[in-house]
Structure formats: C-alpha cells, structure tokens
C-alpha positions in Angstrom: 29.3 1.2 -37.9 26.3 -0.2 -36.1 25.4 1.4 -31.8 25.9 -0.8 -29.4 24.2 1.0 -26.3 23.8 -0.3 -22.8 20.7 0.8 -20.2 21.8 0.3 -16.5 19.9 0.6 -13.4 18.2 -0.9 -11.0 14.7 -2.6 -10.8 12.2 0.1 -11.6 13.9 2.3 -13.0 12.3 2.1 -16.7 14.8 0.3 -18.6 12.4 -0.9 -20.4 10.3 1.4 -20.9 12.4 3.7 -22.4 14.0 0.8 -24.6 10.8 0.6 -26.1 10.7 3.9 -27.2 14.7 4.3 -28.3 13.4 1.7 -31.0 10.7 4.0 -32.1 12.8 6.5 -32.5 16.7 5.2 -33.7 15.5 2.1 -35.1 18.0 -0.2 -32.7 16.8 -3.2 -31.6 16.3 -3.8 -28.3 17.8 -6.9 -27.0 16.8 -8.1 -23.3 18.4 -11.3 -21.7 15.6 -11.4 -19.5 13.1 -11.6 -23.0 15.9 -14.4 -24.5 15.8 -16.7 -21.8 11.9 -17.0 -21.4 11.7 -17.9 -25.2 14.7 -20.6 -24.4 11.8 -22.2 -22.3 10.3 -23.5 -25.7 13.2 -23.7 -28.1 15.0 -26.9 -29.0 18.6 -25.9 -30.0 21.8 -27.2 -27.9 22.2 -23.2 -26.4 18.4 -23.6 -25.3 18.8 -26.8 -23.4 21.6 -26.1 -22.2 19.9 -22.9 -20.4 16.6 -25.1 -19.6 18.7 -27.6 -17.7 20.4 -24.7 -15.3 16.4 -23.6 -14.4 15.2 -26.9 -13.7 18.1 -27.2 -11.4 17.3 -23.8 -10.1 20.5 -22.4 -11.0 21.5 -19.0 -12.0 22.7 -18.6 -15.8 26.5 -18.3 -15.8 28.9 -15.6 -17.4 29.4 -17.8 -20.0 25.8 -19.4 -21.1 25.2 -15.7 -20.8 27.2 -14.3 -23.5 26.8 -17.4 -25.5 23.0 -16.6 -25.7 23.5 -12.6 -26.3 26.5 -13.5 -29.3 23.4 -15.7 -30.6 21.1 -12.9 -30.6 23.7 -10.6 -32.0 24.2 -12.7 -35.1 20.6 -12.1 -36.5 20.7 -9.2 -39.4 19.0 -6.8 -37.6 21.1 -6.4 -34.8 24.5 -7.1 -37.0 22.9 -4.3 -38.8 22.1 -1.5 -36.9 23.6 -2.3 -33.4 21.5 -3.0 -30.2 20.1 -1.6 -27.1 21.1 -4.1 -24.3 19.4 -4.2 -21.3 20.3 -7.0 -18.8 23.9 -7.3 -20.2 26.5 -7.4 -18.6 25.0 -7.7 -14.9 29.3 -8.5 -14.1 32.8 -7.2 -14.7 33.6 -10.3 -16.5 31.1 -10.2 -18.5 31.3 -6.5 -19.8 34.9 -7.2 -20.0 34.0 -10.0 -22.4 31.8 -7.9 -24.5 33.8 -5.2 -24.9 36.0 -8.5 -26.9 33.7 -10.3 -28.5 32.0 -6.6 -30.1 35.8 -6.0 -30.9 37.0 -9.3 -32.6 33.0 -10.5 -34.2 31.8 -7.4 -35.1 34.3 -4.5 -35.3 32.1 -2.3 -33.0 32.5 -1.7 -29.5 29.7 -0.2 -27.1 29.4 3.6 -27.6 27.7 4.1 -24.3 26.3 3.0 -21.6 23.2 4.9 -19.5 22.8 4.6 -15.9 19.3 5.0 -14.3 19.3 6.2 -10.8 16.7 5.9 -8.5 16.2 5.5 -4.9 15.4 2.4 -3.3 12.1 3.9 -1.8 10.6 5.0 -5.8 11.9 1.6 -7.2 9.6 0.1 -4.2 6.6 2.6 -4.9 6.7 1.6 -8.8 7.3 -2.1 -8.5 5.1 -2.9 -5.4 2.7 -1.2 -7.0 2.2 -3.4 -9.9 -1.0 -5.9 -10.5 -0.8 -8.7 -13.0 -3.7 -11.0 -14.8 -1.9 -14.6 -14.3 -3.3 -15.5 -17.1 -2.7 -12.8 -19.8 0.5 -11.3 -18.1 -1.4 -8.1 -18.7 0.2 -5.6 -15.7 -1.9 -2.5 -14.0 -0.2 -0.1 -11.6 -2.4 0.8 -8.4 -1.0 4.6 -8.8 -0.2 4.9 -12.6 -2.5 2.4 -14.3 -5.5 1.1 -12.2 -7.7 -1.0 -13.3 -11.3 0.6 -13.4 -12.6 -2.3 -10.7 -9.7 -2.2 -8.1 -8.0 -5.7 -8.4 -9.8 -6.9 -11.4 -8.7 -6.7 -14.8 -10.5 -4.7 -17.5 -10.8 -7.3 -20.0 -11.4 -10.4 -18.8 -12.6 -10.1 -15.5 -9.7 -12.2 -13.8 -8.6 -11.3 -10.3 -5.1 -9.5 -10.6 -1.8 -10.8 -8.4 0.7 -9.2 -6.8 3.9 -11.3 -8.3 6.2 -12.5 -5.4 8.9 -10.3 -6.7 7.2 -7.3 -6.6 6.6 -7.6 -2.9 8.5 -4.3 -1.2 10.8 -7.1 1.0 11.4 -8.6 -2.1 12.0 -5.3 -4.0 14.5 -3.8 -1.3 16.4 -7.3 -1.8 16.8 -7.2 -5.6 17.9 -3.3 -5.2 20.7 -3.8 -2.6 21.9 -7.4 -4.8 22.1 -4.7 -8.0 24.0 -2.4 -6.1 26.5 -5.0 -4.9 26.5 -6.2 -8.4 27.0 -3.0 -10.5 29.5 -0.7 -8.9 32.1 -2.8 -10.5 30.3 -2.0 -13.8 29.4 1.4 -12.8 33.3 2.1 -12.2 34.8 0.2 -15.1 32.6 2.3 -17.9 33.4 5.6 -15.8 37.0 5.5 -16.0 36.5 4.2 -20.1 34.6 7.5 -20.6 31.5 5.6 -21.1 29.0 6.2 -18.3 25.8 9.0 -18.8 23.8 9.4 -15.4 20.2 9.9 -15.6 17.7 10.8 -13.0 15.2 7.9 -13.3 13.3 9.6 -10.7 12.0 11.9 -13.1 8.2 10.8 -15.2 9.4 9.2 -18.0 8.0 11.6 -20.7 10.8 13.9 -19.6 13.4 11.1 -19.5 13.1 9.7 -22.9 13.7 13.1 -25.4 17.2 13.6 -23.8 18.1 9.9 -23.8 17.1 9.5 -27.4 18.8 12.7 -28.6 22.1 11.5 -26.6 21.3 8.0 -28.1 21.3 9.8 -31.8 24.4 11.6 -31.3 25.9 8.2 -31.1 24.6 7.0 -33.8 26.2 9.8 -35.7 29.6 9.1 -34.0 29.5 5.6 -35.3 28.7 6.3 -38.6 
C-alpha cells in the first residue's frame, strides 16, 4: 500500500527542506501545492484556468479548487505508486477531512502520519528575514547560513539580491500567527486520530532529518 505522509508547520520551519531529503531517502514524492499552483500560471487545462482566474482576481484558492488540483497530482503513476509527501495540504479541517475520503474511496490508502514542525515565532523570523533572492534567477542566500561572498550581490551573476516582501519580520510574524489560527484545528483533529509526531524544528536540520526519515520508513513498512 502506497505512504501518504503530511509535513506541518509554520513558515520556516524546513518543510521543505527536509521533503527534499525524505525523497532521497524513501523514494516518495514530494507533492507541494505551493510548487502546483505556480506551474498552473502556464498551463492551459480547465483546472489551470480555473485557478489563474481566482489570482487575477486576487483571490485565495478555495477548499475545493484545492483538492481538485492535489487529486490531479495524485493521479500521476508516481505518486499512485509509491504515496506522497504533502506539504501545503490540508491548510483546513475541511480539507483534511476531505482527504482522509478521497485517499479512502480513490486510492484505498489513508494518510499514515502526519509531522508537526515547531518553532518559535522569533527563529521562523531569524530564518525567513534572513533570506536574499536574485529577482531574476530566484536563486536565495541566507545573511547567517548562506551569504553571498559580496554582501547583497549574488555569486553568479552579479545581480543585486532582494529582500522579498514576505520575508519582511512584520510580514513574517503575520503569516506565523494566520498559521496558528489556521492549524490548531488540524493540529487537534490528527491528535485525537493517533496521527500527529512533534518535532523540534528548532533544532539544525542535519539532526532533524535521520529521525524523521527513519519514522518516515517505519511507515512505509506499516503500509506494506
């Protein structure tokens, strides 16, 4: 039976980080609705404009375009396969309660477990704020974990780097209280299902990943 895993936690806390290197390891794919609905921007299927006309409008995607796009993603062979690591679904009650169905009834799985990363509001500002991007490549720096050798310029190419908008620290304590608000529900409802694993995000991420991906493997061997 394929893994269906899901990474929780707050902005900066390394959810994708660490996906990147569960794939390495399990061979799950990693599945991001935040990666899906940037390559919407250039598709031309009824799902993508569908999603294209909610940005221009400035809206937020709804529960529903939401798992439309994820059940899309979940029908490619090497997710069907093998399971995926979700990271960006659900964000509600309503929707985990609807993937928790759909997983049932389309692909006889169900999610095995579900990984919360907790950090404090003041690290998930010192790692986000900290960030420097080339506009042009998307290429990203950190001014404490990954400088660039010429302060504000990129190695490669010369171009100043930016701080993005969102990774300003008003902007960062704004997107951590709006998860907060937004995931207890979550947080509760895979509790009480026996679901929930707490990790301390806090910690470097070299000493994060061997216990995620051995917790992550011990699910795999569940399911199968």
């Amino acid at each position: 039976m394929a893994t269906y895993v899901v990474l929780l936690g707050p902005p900066g806390a390394g959810k994708g980080s660490q996906a990147k290197r569960i794939v390495k390891e399990t061979a799950i794919p990693h599945v991001s609705t935040g990666d899906l609905l940037r390559a919407m921007k250039d598709q031309d299927t009824p799902l993508a404009r569908r999603v294209q006309a909610i940005m221009a409008e400035g809206g937020l995607v709804d529960d529903d375009t939401t798992m439309a796009i994820l059940r899309e993603r979940l029908m490619e062979p090497d997710s069907c396969d093998r399971g995926a690591i979700l990271d960006g679904v659900p964000r509600t009650l309503a929707q985990a309660e609807t993937l928790d169905k759909m997983l049932a009834e389309e692909f006889s799985a169900a999610v095995g477990g579900v990984f919360l990363f907790s950090i404090s509001e003041d690290e998930a500002v010192r790692r986000i704020s900290g960030r420097r991007v080339n506009p042009d490549t998307g290429r990203v720096y950190h001014v404490e974990f990954d400088p660039p050798k010429v302060e504000g310029i990129d190695d490669e190419t010369g171009t100043s780097l930016i701080q993005r908008e969102d990774d300003k620290p008003a902007v960062v304590r704004e997107r951590y209280q709006l998860y907060l608000e937004k995931t207890a529900p979550l947080i509760d409802f895979y509790r009480a299902a026996g679901k929930l694993h707490e990790i301390d995000a806090n910690r470097p991420i070299d000493e994060i990943t061997p216990d995620l991906v051995d917790a992550i493997k011990a699910l795999q061997r569940t399911s199968g």
